[in-house]
C-alpha positions as CSV (number, residue, x, y, z in Angstrom):
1,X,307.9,283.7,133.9
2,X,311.8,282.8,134.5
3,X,313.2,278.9,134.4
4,X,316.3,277.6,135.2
5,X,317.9,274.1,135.0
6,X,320.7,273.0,136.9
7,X,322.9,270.0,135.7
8,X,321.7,266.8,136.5
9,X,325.4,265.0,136.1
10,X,326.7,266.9,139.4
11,X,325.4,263.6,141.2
12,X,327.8,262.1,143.4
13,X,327.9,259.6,146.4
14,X,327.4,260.1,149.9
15,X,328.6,257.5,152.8
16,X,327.3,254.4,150.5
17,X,324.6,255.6,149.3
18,X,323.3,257.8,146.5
19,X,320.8,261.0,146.8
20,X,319.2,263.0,144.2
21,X,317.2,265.8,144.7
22,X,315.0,267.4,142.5
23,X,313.4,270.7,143.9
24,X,310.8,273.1,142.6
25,X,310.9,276.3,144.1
26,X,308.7,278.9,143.8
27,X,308.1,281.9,144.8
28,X,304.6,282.2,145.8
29,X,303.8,285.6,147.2
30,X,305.8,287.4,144.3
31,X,302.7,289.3,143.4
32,X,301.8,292.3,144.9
33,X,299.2,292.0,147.6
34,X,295.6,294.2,146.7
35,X,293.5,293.0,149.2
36,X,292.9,291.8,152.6
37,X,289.6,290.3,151.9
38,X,290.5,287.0,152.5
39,X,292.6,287.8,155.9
40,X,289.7,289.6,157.3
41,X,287.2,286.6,156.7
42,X,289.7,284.3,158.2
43,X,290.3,286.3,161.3
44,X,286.4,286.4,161.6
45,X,285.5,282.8,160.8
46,X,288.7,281.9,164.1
47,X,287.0,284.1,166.1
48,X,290.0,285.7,167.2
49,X,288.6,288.7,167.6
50,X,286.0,291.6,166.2
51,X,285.9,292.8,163.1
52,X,286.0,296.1,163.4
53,X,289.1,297.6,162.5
54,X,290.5,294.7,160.7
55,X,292.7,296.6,157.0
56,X,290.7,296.2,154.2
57,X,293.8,297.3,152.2
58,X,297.4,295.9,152.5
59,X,298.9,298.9,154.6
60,X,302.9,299.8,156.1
61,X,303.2,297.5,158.6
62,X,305.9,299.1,161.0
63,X,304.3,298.9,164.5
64,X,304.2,294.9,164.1
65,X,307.0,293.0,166.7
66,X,307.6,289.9,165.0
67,X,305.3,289.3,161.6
68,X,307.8,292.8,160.2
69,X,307.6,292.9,156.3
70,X,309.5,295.2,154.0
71,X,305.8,294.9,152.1
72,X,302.7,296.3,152.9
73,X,301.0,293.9,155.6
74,X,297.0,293.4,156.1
75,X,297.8,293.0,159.9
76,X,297.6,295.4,162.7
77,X,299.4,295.1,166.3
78,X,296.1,293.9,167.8
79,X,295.8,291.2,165.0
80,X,299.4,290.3,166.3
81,X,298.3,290.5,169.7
82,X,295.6,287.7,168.5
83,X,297.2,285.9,166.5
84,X,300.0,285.2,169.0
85,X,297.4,284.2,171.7
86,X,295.9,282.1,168.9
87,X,299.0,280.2,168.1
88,X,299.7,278.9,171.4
89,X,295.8,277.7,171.8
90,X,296.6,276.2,168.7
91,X,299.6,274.0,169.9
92,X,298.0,273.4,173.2
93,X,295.3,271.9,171.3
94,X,297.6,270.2,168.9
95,X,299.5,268.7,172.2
96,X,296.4,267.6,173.6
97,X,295.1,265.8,170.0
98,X,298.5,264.0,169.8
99,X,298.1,263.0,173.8
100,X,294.5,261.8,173.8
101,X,295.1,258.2,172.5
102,X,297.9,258.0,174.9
103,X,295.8,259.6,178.2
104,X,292.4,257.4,177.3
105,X,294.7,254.2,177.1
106,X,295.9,254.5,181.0
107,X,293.0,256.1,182.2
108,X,290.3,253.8,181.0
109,X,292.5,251.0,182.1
110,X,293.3,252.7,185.4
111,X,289.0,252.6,186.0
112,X,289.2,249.3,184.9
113,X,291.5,247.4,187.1
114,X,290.4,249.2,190.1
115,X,287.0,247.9,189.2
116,X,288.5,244.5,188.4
117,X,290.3,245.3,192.2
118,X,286.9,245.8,193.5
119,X,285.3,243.0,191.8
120,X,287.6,240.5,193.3
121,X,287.3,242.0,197.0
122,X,283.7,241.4,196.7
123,X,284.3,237.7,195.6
124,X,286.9,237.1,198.4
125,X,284.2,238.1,200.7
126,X,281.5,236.1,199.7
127,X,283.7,233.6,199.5
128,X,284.7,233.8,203.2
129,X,281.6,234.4,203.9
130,X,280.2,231.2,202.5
131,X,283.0,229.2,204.3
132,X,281.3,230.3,207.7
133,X,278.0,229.4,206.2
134,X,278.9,226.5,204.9
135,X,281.2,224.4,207.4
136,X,281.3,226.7,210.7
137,X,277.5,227.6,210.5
138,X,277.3,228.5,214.5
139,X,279.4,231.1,214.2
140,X,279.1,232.4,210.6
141,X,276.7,235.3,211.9
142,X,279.5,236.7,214.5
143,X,282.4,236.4,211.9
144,X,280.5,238.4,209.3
145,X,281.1,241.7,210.9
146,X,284.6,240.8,211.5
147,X,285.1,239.6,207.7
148,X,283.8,242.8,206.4
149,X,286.1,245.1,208.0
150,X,288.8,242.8,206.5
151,X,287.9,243.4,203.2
152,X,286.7,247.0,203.7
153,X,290.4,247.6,205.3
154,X,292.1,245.4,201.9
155,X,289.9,248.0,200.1
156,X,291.1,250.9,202.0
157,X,294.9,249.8,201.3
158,X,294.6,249.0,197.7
159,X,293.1,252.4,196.7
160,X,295.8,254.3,198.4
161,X,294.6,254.4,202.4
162,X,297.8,254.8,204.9
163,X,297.1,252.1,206.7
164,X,299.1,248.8,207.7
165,X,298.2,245.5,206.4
166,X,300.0,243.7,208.9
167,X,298.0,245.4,211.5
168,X,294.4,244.9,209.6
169,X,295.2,240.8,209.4
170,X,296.5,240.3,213.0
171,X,293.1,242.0,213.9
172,X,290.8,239.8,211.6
173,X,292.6,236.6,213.6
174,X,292.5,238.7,216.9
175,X,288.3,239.0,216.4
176,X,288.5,235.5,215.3
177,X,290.4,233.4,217.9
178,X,287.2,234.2,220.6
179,X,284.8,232.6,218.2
180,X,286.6,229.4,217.2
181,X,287.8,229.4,220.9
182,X,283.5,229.6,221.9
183,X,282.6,227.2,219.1
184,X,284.7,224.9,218.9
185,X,287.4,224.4,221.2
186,X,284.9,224.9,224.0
187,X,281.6,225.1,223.2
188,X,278.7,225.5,225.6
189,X,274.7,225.9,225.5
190,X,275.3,229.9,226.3
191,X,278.4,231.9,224.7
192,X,280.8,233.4,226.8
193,X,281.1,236.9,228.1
194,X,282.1,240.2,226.6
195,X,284.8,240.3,228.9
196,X,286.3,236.6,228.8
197,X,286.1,237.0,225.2
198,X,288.1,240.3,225.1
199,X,290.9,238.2,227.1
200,X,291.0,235.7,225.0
201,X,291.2,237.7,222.0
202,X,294.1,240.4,223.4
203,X,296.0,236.3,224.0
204,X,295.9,235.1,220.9
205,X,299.3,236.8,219.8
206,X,301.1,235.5,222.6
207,X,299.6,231.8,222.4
208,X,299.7,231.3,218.5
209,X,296.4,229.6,217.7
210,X,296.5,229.7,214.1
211,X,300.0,228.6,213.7
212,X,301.9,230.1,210.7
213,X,299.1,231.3,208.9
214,X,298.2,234.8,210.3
215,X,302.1,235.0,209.2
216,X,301.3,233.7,205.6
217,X,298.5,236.2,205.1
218,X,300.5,238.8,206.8
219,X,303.2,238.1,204.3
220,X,301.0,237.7,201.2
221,X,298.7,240.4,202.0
222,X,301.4,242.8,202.0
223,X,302.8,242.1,198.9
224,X,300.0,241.4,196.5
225,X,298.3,244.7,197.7
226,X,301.1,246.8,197.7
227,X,302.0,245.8,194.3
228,X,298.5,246.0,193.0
229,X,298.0,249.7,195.1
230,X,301.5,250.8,193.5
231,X,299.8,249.6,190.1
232,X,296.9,252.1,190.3
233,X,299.1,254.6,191.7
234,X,301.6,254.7,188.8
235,X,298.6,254.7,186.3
236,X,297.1,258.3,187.6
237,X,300.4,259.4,187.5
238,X,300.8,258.7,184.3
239,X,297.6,260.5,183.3
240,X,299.1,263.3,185.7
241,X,302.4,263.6,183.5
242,X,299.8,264.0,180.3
243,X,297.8,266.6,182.0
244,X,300.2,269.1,182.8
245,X,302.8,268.3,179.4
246,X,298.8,269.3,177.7
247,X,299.2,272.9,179.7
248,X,302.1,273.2,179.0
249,X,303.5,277.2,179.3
250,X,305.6,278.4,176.7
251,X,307.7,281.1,176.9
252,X,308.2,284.6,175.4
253,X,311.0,283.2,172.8
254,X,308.7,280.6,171.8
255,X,305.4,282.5,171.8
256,X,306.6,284.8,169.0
257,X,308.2,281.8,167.0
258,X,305.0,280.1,167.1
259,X,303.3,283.1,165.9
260,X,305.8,283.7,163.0
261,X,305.6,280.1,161.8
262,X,301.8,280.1,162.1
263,X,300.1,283.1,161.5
264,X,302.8,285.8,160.2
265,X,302.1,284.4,156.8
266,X,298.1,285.5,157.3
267,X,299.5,289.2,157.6
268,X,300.7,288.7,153.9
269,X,297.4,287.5,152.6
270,X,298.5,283.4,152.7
271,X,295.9,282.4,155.3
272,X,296.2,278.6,153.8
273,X,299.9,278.4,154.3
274,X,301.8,275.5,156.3
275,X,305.5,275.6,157.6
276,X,308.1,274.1,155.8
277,X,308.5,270.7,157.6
278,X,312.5,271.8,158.7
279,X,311.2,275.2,160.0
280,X,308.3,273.6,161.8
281,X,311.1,271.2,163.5
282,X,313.2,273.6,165.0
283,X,310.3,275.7,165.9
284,X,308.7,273.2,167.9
285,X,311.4,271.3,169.0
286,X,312.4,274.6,170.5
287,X,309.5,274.9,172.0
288,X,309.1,271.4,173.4
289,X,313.0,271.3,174.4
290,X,311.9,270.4,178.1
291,X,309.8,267.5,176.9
292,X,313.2,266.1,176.0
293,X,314.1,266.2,179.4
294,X,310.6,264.0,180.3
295,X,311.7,261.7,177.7
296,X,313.9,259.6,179.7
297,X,311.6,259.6,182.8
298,X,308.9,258.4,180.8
299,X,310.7,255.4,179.1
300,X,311.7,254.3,182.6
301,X,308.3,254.9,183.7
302,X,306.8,252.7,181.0
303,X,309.8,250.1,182.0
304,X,309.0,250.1,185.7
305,X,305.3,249.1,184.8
306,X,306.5,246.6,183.2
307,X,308.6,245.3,186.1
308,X,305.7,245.4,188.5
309,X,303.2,243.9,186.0
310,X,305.2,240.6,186.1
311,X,305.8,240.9,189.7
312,X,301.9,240.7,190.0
313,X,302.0,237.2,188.7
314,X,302.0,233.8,190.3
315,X,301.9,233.2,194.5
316,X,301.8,237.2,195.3
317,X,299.2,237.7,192.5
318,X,296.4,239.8,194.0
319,X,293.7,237.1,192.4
320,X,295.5,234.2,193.8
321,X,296.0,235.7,197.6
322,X,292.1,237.0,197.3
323,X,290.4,234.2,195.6
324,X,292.0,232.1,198.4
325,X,292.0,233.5,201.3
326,X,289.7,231.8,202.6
327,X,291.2,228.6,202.2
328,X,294.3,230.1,204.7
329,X,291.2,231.2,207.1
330,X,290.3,227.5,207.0
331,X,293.5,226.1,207.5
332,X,294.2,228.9,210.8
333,X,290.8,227.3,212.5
334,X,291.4,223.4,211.7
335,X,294.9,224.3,213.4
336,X,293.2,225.5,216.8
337,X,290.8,223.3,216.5
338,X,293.2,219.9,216.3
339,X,295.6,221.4,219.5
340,X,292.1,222.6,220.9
341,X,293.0,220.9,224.4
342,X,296.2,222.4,225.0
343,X,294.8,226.3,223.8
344,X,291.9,225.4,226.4
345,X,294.7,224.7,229.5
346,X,296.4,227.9,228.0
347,X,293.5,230.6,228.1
348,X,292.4,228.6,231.5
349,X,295.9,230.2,233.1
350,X,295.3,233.3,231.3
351,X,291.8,234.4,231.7
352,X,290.3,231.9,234.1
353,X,288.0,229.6,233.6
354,X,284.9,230.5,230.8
355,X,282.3,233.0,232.0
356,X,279.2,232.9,230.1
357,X,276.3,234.6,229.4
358,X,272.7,234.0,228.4
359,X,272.4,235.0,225.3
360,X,273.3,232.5,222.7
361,X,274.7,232.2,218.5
362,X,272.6,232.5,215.6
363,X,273.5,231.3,212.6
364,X,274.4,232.0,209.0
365,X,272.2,235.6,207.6
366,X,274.1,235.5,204.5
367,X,271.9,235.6,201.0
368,X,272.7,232.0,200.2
369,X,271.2,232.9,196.2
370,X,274.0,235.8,196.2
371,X,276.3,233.7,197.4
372,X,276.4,230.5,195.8
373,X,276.4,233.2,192.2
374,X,279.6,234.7,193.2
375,X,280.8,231.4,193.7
376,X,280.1,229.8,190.5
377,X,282.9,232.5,188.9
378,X,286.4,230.4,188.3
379,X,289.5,231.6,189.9
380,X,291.3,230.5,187.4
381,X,289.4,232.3,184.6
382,X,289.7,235.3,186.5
383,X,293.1,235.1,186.8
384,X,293.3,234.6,183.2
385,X,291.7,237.6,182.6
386,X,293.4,240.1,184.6
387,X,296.7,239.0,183.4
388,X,295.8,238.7,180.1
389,X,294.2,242.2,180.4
390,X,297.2,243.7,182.0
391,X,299.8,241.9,179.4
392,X,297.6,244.0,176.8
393,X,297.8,247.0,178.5
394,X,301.4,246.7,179.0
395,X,302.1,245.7,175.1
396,X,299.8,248.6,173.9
397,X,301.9,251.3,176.3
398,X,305.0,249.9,175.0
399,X,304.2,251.4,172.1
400,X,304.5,255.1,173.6
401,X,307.9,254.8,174.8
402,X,309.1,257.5,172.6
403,X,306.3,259.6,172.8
404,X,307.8,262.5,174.3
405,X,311.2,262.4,172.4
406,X,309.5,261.9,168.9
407,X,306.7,264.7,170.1
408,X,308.2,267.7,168.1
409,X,308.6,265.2,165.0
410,X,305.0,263.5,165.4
411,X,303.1,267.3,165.6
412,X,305.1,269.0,162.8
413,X,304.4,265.7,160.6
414,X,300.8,264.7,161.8
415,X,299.5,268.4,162.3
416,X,301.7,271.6,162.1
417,X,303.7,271.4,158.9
418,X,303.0,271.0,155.1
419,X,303.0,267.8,153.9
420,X,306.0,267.3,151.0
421,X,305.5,268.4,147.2
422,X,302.9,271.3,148.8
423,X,303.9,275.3,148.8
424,X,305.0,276.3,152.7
425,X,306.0,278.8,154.7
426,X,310.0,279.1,155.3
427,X,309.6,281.9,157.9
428,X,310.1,284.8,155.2
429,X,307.9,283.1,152.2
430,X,306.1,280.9,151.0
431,X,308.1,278.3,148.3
432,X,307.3,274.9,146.7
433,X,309.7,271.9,147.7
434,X,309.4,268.2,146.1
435,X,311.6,265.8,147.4
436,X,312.0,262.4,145.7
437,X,314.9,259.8,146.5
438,X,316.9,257.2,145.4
439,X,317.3,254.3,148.0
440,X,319.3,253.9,150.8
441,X,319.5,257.8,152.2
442,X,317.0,259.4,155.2
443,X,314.7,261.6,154.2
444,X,315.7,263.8,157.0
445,X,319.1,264.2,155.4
446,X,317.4,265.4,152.2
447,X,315.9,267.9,154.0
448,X,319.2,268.9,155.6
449,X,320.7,270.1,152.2
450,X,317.5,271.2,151.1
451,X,317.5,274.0,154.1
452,X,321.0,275.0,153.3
453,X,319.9,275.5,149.5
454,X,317.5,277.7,150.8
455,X,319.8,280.0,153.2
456,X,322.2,280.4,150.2
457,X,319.2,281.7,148.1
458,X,317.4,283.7,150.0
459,X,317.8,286.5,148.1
460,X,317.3,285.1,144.9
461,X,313.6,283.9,145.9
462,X,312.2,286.7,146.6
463,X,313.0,288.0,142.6
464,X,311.4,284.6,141.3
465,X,307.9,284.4,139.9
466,X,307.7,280.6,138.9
467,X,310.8,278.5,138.2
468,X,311.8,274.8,138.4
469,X,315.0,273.9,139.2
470,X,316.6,269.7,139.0
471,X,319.2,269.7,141.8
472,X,321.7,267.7,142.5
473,X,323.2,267.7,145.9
474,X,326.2,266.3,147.2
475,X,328.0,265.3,150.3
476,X,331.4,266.6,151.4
């Protein structure tokens, strides 16, 4: 047993504030090593590998690349080998612990606003749907097929489909024009023809039926769904950044690093041993130095969202442009039906006068039951809820801002490294460090002089059973 005091009055100040250290170092592996016992069982119960040919007694170690000892060692180069695979399953596994909270937060909400997405499609249909059926009943049957390619093509575009929105609405009021033109405009006991019907519809560009509102939708349309496709597009890229950052491939440098902090300590018989919490930093910071690089990305990332969340708000909301749609529909056929004389002299000097055929309308098929449910839901609670929902999501994602700078930190202090006032491994051996603080000075900067302490007595360590030093250290 050896002890040794250092003065406690060699306290001094430090840019405003005070710091005094008092550290306990020990020595822990002093004692000769007699058997590898406990390493064997270990090794086993990992299941790093079989346990045949495992030392049962310490032995000279001087095939090993990186765990090299001037004392006799219990590992083998094979139990390097392992061991060096095992330490990078074991921060992979680490990464992917620490990203887990972060990955289920954007992908469950990714599956849930595309189901909200969906939700409100349906809706918007039905409630088109239920327009026809309810105040243009002769042709609600013929504008059902037309109104679900609409929504199948809204569909399409929200959930990443290349196709053009403008294009999809133009040919909604293209398919529509005939039937309002048939119905109401000029209606007869028979409908027209296939033919006089395809003329009228490949007019109703140049003549302008509906006014300004294919141009409204057009407008609407584009943004609302572009916004809400961009939405759902960012999320899985999000969960794409996690994915691969959770696979990530470390190099040679690191790979033996990783081993030496983690497992070199095993070869010396301290199979419970945790890095010092500054080792554990520079070893994984090392190791994660690209993340640092992501860091940046991901804060603007997360700022971006936030940009397009609150563009998704008010007249371009996707809820508001869906839910009401069909009022614009409504609007676009009370416009050709008031100036229904003047489109009638029009398509007479285009297509001739009507053609018409035998066959005649039938009306509404719709599930009136199914219907009149969907329309009970509120627009305005729905809109509600998706804001409210992605307001949440944006505020909880917030909080991961610095998840990929702070990474290194978050893993050595959640996971890798020994907490404080517990023995750890300094790369060489294992000591015992107990930090405690007056007010006003970072932790982190305790630590600093703490790792300089050690580097001067390196030396000296190794020659100490048990001690227990109270240190003072100072500034400049």
């Amino acid at each position: 047993f050896s002890y040794r005091k250092w003065p406690v009055g060699s306290q001094k100040r430090f840019r405003g504030g005070s710091i005094l250290l008092w550290a306990a170092l020990v020595s822990l592996s002093g004692e000769k090593l007699q058997s590898c016992q406990d390493v064997r069982k270990v090794f086993q119960l990992r299941q790093l590998g079989a346990g045949k040919g495992l030392p049962e007694t310490p032995r000279a170690g001087s095939d090993l690349q990186v765990c090299t000892s001037k004392s006799p060692t219990c590992c083998t180069k094979k139990m390097e080998e392992r061991y060096q695979i095992a330490a990078r399953q074991d921060i992979q596994q680490v990464l992917q612990t620490s990203s887990s909270t972060l990955k289920f937060l954007i992908s469950h909400k990714a599956a849930a606003f595309q189901e909200t997405f969906e939700m409100l499609i349906r809706q918007a249909e039905n409630y088109t749907g239920m327009l026809f059926c309810n105040t243009y009943r002769n042709m609600a049957a013929e504008a059902a097929t037309s109104v679900q390619e609409f929504f199948t093509d809204v569909g399409l575009f929200v959930f990443g489909t290349d196709i053009s929105t403008e294009e999809f609405v133009n040919r909604f009021f293209d398919t529509l024009f005939p039937l309002v033109y048939n119905h109401l405009i000029n209606p007869g006991l028979t409908d027209i023809s296939l033919e006089y019907s395809e003329c009228i519809r490949m007019a109703r560009r140049g003549i302008g039926p509906f006014g300004i509102v294919p141009k409204i939708v057009v407008g609407q349309m584009g943004r609302s769904l572009l916004s809400s496709r961009i939405f759902l597009q960012a999320l899985n890229l999000g969960i794409e950044v996690i994915n691969t950052t959770d696979h990530l491939q470390f190099s040679k440098e690191c790979s033996r690093a990783l081993l030496r902090m983690q497992y070199c300590p095993h070869c010396q018989g301290l199979t419970l041993s945790k890095p010092c919490m500054g080792y554990c930093l520079n070893v994984v910071r090392g190791c994660l130095a690209n993340m640092a690089e992501i860091d940046l990305h991901w804060r603007r990332y997360i700022r971006s969202l936030e940009e397009l969340s609150s563009a998704m708000q008010g007249t371009y909301d996707i809820e508001h442009v869906l839910l009401n749609f069909h009022l614009l529909v409504n609007d676009a056929v009370l416009q050709a039906d008031i100036h229904g004389p003047k489109l009638s002299e029009q398509i007479n000097k285009i297509c001739g006068h009507p053609v018409r055929k035998l066959t005649q309308s039938t009306g509404c098929s719709l599930d009136q039951n199914k219907d009149n449910q969907g329309m009970k839901i509120s627009s305005k609670d729905n809109e509600e809820t998706l804001a409210s929902r992605r307001k949440e999501f944006i505020h909880s994602l917030r909080l991961y801002r610095t998840f990929y700078g702070g990474l290194a930190d978050q893993l050595c202090i959640n996971e890798l490294a020994a907490a404080d006032g517990q023995a750890c491994w300094n790369g060489e051996d294992v000591i015992f460090c107990h930090f405690m603080m007056e007010t006003g000075v970072p932790w982190a900067m305790c630590l600093y002089y703490c790792q300089l302490y050690f580097a001067n007595m390196a030396d000296n360590l190794h020659k100490v059973y048990v001690g227990s030093w109270e240190l003072a250290i100072v500034g400049r």
